[in-house]
N, C-alpha and C positions, 0 to 999 in steps of 0.2 A: 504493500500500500504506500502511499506517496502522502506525503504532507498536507493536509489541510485542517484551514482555520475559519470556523463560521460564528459570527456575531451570534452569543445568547439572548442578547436585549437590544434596544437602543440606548439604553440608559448607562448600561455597562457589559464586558465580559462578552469573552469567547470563547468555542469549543473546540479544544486540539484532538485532530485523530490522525490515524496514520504515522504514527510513531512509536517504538517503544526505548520509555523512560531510561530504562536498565541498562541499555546501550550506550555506546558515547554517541553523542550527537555530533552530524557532520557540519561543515563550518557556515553551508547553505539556509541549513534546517536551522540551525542554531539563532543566526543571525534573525530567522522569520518570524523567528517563535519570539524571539526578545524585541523586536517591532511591534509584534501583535501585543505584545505584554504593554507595552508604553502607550500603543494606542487603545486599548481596553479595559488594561487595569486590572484585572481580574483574567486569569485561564483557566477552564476546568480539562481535565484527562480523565478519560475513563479507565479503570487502573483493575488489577486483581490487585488485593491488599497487598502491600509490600512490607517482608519484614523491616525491623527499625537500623538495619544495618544498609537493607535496600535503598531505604528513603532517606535516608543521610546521605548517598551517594547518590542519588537524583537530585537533591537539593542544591549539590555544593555543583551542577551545572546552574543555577543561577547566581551563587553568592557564597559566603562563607560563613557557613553554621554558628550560630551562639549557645550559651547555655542561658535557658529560663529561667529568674528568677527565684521563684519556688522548690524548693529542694527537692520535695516529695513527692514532685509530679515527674523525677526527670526518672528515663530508663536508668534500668542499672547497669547495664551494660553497653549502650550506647546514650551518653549522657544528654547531647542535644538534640536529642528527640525527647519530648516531652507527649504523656498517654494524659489524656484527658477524659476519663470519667464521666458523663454530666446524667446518669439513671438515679432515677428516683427509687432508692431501695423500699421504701413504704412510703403510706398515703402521706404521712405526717411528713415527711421528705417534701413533699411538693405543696408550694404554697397555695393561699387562696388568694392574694396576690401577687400576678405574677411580675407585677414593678420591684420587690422584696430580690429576685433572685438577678445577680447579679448579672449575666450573661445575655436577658432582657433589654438589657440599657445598652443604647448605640455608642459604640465606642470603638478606639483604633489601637494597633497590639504597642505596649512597649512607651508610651508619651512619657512615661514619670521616670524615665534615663535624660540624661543629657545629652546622651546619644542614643536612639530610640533604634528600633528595627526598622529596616525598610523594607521588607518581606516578610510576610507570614504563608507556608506551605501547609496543608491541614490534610489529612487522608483518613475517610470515614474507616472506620474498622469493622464496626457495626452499629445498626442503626433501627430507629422504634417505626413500626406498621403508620402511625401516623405523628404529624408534629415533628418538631426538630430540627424543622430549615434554618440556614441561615441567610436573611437579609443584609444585601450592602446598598450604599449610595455613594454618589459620587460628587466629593467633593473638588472637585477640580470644575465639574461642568456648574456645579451652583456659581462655581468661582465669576466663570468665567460670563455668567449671566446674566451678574449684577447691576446694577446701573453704574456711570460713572461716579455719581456721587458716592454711593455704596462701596464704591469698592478704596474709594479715598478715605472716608471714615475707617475704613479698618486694616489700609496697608501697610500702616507701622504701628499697628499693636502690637505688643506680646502677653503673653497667656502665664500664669502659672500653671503649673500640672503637678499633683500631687497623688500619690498612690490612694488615695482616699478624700473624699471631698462631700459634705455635706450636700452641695445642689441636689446629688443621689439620694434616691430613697433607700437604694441597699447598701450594704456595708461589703469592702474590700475582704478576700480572704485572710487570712489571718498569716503575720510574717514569726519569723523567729528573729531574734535582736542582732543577728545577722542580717537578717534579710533586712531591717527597718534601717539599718545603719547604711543600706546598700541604696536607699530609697529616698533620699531630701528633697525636697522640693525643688524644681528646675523651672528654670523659663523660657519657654519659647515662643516662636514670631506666630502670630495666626493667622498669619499668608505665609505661606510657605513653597519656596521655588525646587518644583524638580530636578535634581545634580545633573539627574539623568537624560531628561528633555528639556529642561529650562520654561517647563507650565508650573503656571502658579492654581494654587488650588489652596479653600479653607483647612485648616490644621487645627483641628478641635474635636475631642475625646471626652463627649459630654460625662463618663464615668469616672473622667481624672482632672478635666481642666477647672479649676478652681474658683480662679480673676483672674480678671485682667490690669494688670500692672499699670496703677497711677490713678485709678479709678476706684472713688466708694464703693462699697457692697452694692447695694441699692443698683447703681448707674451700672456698674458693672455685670451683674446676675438678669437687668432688663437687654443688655446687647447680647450676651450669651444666650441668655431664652431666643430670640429673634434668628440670632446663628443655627440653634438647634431646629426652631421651627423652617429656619431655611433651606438647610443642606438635603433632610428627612424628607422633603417632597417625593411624590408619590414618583415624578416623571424626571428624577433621577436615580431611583431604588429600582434595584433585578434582585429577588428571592430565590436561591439554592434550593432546592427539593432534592434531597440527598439521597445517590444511589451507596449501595456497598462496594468500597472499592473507588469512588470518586476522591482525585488529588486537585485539590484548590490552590490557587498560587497568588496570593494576590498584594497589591501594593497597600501600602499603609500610610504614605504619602499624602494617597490624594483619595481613598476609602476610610467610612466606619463604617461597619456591622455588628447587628445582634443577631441573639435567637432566637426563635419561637420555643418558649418552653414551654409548653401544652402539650408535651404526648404522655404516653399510656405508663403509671405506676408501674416498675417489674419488669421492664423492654432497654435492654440493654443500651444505651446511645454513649458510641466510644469513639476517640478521634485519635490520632497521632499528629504531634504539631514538630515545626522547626522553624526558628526564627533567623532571618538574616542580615546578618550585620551593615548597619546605615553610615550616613553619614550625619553628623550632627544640624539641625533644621536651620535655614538661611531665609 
């Protein structure tokens, strides 16, 4: 089979087939698939699960592997791959609201580094009969839609970003005094220019971004609120319906996603993640 790359939406994201991952990619192919990446933002692969030694070696064709934060989530034998969990062992596991859970809240991987991830790689392991997509949007094309005035109000903000932040209704996972020590507060621009393309696109992680810098509370949580209600529009968001075996690649740049956490008590929903080392935001 030969390469091809078909738009999942308009909004965002493409679908590669005709490749296998495991391979080395040839210099053609390569080049195509990292075009498509910059202009879509998001790629999905239709995959047979890959072991975690597999997908560390698929990965490190776009970037160069980190290790996750969280200690407990990383494999033990292939550390920057991180297994992701998210099944509701019992009822009482699954809230009755679902703003409480934190994976809910549209957000982008990594903001609360100074130097964040620029890639996030996600490959379903297994997955529940219903529920459990995940939603992105695209923050570059809200960017890029603004008005001029719009977009002059907010080209030389910068944001804090903190691993936890009250504007959420849910609460951050829990660090060990390692990890909090790993964690201080950082600041970054909320226009944000891709190293890689040179587009600019919103840079706001409604689950970590705090304030905005120079700005009262008040002034600052009314522009934020407005950010959020802008980027979230419907006719920039494409929803993932996730097969078994689906590898997601997507930029963090110029994406947030959540996920629908509404499926079934007892139904397995498992991920394997790897994040890719960024360049600090400009």
């Amino acid at each position: 089979m030969s390469l091809e790359i078909q738009p999942l939406d308009q909004a965002l994201g493409a679908e590669v087939s005709g490749i296998d991952l495991t391979q080395p990619l040839g210099i053609e192919d390569g080049q195509a698939i990292n075009d498509a990446f910059l202009e879509h933002h998001l790629l999905c692969f239709r995959s047979a699960t890959l072991a975690p030694e597999e997908f560390a070696a698929v990965a490190r064709h776009f970037g160069e592997p980190q290790l996750q934060l969280i200690r407990n989530k990383r494999h033990g034998e292939v550390p920057e791959v991180s297994v992701l969990d998210s099944t509701y062992k019992s009822a009482a596991d699954k809230p009755a609201d679902f703003k409480l859970n934190r994976k809910a809240g549209w957000h982008t991987d990594d903001s609360y580094f100074e130097v964040p991830a620029k890639v996030t790689l996600l490959q379903s392991i297994e997955i529940p009969d219903s529920g459990g997509h995940t939603q992105f949007c695209n923050t570059r094309k809200a960017y890029e839609e603004l008005t001029g005035e719009e977009k002059k109000r907010i080209d030389s903000l910068k944001a804090v970003h903190a691993y936890d932040t009250m504007r959420t209704p849910a609460r951050a996972a829990k660090r060990t005094q390692e990890e909090i020590d790993e964690t201080p507060e950082v600041v970054h621009p909320l226009v944000r220019t891709n190293e890689d393309s040179g587009a600019k696109a919103i840079y706001f992680n409604p689950n970590r971004t705090d304030r905005i810098v120079g700005m009262g509370r008040e002034e600052s949580d009314s522009l934020l609120d407005w950010i959020h209600e802008t980027i979230t529009q419907d006719k920039y968001r494409y929803d993932h319906e996730w097969r078994t075996g689906d590898l997601l690649i997507w930029d963090n740049r110029c994406l947030v996603h959540s996920v629908n956490v509404d499926f079934p008590v007892g139904q397995t929903r498992m991920h394997q993640r790897i994040l890719l080392t960024g360049a600090r935001p400009q």
